[in-house]
N, C-alpha and C positions, 0 to 999 in steps of 0.2 A: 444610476451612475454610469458614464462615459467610460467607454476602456482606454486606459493610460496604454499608450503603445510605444513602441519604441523598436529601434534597429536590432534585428538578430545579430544575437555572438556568434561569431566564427567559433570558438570553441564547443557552444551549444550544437548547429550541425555536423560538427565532426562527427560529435557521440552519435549523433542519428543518423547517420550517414554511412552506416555498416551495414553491406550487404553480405550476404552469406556466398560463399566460395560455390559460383556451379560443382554438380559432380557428374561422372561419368557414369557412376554406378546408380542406375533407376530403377534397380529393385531396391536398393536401400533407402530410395529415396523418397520410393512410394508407401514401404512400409513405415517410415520413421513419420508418416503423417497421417496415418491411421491410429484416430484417438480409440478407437475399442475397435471390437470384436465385428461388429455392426460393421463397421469400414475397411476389414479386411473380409469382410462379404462380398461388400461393393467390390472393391479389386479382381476379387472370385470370380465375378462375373462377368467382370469385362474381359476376364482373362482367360476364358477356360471355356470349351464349346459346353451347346446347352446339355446332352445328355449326358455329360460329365457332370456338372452343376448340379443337375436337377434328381441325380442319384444318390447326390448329398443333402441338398436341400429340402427334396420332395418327403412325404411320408405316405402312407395307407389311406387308401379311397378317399374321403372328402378333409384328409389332414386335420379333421374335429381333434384327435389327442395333442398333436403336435402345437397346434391353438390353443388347444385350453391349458397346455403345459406353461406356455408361453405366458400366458393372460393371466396365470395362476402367481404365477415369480411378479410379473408385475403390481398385483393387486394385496402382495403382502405389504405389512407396514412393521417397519422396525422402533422398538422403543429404546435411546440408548439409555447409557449412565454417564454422569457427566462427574468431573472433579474426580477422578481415579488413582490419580496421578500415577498409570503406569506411561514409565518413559521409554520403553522394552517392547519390541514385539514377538513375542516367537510362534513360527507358522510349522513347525516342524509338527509331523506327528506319526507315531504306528503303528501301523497297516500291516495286516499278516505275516507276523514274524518281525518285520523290519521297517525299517526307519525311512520316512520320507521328508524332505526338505520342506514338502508345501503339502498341504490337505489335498490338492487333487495329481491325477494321473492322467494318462492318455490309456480311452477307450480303443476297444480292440476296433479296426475299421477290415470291410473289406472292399478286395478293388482298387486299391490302393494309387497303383502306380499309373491306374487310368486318369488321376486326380490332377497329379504333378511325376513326371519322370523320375523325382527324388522319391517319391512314398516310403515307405514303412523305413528306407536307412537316413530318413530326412527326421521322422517321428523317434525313432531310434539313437539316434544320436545329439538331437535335443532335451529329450525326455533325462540321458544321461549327465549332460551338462547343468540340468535343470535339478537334480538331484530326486528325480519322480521317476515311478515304473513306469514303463510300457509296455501294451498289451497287445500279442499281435495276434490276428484273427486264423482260424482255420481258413477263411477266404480269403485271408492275405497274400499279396503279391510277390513275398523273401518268404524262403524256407528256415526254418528256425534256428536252423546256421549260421545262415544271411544275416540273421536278425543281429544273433550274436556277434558275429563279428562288428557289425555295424553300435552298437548300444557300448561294447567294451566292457568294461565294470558296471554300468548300468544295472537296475532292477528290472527283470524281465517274466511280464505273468505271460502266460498261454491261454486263449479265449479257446473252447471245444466245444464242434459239432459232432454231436455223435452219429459217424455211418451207419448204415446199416453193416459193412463189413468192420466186426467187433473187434477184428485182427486185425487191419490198418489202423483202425482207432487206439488200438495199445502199442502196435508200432510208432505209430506218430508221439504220444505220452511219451514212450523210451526215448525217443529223442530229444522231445522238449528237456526231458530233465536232465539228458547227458548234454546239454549245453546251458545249463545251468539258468533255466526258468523255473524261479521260487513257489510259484504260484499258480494254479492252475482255477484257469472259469469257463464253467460251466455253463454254456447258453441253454436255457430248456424253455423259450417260449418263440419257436421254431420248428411245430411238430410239421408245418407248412408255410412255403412263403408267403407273405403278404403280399394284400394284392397292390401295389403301388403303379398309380393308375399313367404320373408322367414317365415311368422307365416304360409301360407299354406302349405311350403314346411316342416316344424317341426311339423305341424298333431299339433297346439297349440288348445287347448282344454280348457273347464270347465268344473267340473274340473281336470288336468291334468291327460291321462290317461299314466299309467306304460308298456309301449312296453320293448323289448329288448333293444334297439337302447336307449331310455331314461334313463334307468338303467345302461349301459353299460357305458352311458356318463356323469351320475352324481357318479356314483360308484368313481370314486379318485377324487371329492369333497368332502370329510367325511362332512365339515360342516354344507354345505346346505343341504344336505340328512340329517343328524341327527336331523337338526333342524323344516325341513320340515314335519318330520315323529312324531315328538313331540313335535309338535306345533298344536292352534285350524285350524280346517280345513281353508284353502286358500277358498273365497267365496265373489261376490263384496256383501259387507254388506245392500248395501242401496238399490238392485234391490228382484224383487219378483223372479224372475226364473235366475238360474244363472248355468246350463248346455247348452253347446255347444260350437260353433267357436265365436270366439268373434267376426265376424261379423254375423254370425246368432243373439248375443244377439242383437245387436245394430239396424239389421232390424224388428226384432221382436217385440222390445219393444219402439224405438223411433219413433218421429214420422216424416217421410220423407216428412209430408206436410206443417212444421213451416213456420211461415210467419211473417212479420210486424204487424198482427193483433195477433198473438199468443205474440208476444215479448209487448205488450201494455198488457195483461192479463197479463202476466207475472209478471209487472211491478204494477202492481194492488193489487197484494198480496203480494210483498216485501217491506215494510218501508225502508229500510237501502238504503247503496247506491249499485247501480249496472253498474257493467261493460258488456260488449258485445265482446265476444271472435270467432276469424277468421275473424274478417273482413280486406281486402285488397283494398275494395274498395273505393275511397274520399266518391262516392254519396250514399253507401252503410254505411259509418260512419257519412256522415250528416243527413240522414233519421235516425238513430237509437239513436243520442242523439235529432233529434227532439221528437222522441217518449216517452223521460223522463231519457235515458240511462246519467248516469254520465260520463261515459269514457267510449273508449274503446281500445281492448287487439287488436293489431295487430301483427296474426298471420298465418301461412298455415302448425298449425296442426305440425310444427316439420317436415314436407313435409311427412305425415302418411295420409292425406286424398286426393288430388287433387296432382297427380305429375307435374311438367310443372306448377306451377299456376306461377302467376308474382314475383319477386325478396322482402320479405319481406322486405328488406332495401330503397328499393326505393319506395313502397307500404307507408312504416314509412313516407316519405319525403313527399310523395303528400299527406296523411292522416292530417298532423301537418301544412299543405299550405292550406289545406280547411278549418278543424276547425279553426284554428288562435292561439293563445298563449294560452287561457284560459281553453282548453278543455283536462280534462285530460286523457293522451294517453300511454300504457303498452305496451312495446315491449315484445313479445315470440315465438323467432324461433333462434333456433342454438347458442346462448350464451354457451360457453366453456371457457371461460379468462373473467377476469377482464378489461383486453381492449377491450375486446367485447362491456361490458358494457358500458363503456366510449364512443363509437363511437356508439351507440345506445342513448343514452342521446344526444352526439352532435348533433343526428341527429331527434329529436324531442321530444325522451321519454322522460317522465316526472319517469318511472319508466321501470323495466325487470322484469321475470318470467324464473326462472330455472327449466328445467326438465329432460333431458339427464345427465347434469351435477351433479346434485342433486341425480338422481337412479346409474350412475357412482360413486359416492364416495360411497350411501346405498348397492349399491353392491359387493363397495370392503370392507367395513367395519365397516357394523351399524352403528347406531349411530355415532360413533364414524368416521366412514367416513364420516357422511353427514356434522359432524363437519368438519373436514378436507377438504370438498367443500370449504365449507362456509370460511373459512382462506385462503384458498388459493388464492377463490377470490375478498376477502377483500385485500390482500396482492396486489394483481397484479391490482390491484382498484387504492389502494393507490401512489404505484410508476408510474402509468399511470397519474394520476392528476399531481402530485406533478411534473413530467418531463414535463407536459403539461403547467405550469405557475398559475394552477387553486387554489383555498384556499375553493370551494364547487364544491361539484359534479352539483351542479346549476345553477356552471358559465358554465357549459359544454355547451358550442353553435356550429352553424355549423361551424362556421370559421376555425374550429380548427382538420377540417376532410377535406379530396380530395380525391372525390368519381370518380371512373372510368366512372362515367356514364355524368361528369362535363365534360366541355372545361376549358382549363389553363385560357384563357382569364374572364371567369367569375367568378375568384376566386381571391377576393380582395387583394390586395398587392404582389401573390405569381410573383415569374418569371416565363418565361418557362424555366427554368433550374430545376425545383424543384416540376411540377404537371406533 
């Protein structure tokens, strides 16, 4: 059959005939078209010279964990419940001591302000708005004042490298807590830095020295160069010596010989509560909440310390089968979506920790991009529950995940038509 055609209504193209108002403002303009996480990478990168990027990006020798982390979140499949009828979402949930708006936080980063000129009071002051803690690193770029003042009311944890000088390392403690950081973590899979092969191949330095090759490649980034150049100097704020490769600082000044009995001192001077970050191990997270540890952060490091270590998703599974229900347990490795998060919950967390995702948005757009993490993966959060059957991020159980590492037959109800 012939298409019957006929004269366009003037009142039909008006409707369509709406264009959107230019704007001046091309950060906002660039973030507001970044559909996920993924495309405020891209931005990243066009925006940001490469040894900057590739400090965030890259991980430990041939990137195998950081891959398989990846491949891992990908190849899970979720099962929902349909007909729920919850019409409610609520994502709140808490995390040591207190209350969080959303199941995830901002992981501790260091380096920060090499990222974006905003760092840590760009994360800082997001993270508050956003009703989440933030974590700021012993390698971080704001002294925990700085931080403070920047977060406001904010929840604010402290990420700790332990020196070898045990007396700066409790000075620094005194301080986190007289500016009122609830929480303290504990980094202990860091006895040495990882060898991460693109910060040796970009000559990454403290602080950054100016070659040709550097210049030549921040040169058609106007921003970061402007801002970099007039702005206070880039310097990890909380370390005493803060020239060289950042794994010279880290051999230098940590101490390669922590142990269970350093982690009981530790524990000795901090009141608040405290988590323990890297562990992958069951007997390795049952010894450390025997020692006084409130929870802890299962992690391998973003795959930046140990390449090849074991799959942190399944690391997650047997961690949450040892301790039992009551211990509370952070997932942080490779979160990029909001269903990440969701299938990290299902699978034991009680909470997550953002950090690629988090300097991906800071890097494409201050502030204003780390906002625009935080929404997106609020967003991608929300329609993950809601298509899942759930009415709390709390009802997230395992049932409602099929892990590659499962046989069909051990997955209650499912067919073989559908694991």
């Amino acid at each position: 059959m012939r298409l019957k055609r006929q004269l366009p209504q003037v009142s039909e193209l008006k409707n369509l005939m709406r264009f959107e108002r230019p704007t001046l403002d091309r950060r906002a303009a660039r973030l507001a078209e970044a559909a996920d996480v993924w495309d405020l990478r891209k931005i990243a990168k066009r925006r940001i010279p490469k040894a900057a990027f590739d400090y965030v990006d890259g991980a430990a020798r041939d990137e195998v964990t950081y891959d398989e982390s990846r491949e891992t979140f990908r190849s899970i499949r979720l099962l929902p419940n349909v007909l729920t009828g919850a019409t409610e979402l609520d994502l709140s949930v808490d995390i040591a001591g207190g209350r969080s708006a959303l199941p995830f936080g901002i992981a501790p980063t260091g380096f920060t302000r090499f990222m974006h000129a905003e760092g840590e009071d760009a994360g800082a002051s997001a993270a508050t708005a956003a009703g989440i803690p933030f974590t700021l690193s012993t390698m971080g770029t704001r002294s925990v004042e700085e931080v403070e003042r920047a977060s406001g009311s904010g929840r604010r944890w402290f990420q700790l490298y332990l020196w070898k000088d045990r007396a700066a390392s409790a000075e620094l403690l005194r301080r986190a807590a007289a500016s009122g950081y609830d929480t303290l973590v504990v980094t202990v899979d860091t006895p040495v830095a990882g060898q991460r092969l693109r910060d040796t191949r970009n000559g990454m330095r403290i602080p950054p020295r100016l070659t040709a090759g550097t210049v030549l490649d921040a040169a058609w980034r106007p921003e970061w160069w402007f801002n970099f150049l007039t702005t206070d100097p880039v310097t990890f704020a909380s370390l005493t010596s803060t020239t060289g490769t950042l794994g010279e600082l880290v051999n230098t000044m940590f101490d390669p010989g922590l142990n269970f009995d350093d982690l009981a001192w530790i524990r000795e001077q901090w009141d608040g509560k405290m988590l323990v970050k890297g562990i992958v191990n069951p007997a390795d997270a049952r010894k450390v909440i025997e020692l006084g540890a409130d929870g802890v952060v299962v992690s391998s490091h973003g795959g930046r310390q140990l390449d090849r270590v074991v799959n942190t998703l399944r690391a997650l599974e047997a961690i949450r089968a040892e301790l039992g229900l009551d211990a509370e347990i952070v997932y942080d490795s490779g979160i990029m979506s909001g269903t990440d998060i969701a299938i990290a919950l299902a699978l034991g967390a009680n909470f997550v920790l953002i950090g690629r995702a988090y300097l991906y948005g800071l890097m494409a757009g201050g502030r204003e991009g780390v906002d625009r993490t935080i929404e997106l993966l609020t967003s991608e959060l929300e329609t993950a529950c809601t298509l899942l059957g759930v009415s709390s991020v709390r009802d997230l159980k395992r049932e409602y995940v099929i892990t590659p590492w499962e046989s069909r037959a051990s997955v209650p109800g499912v067919t073989s038509g559908l694991a």
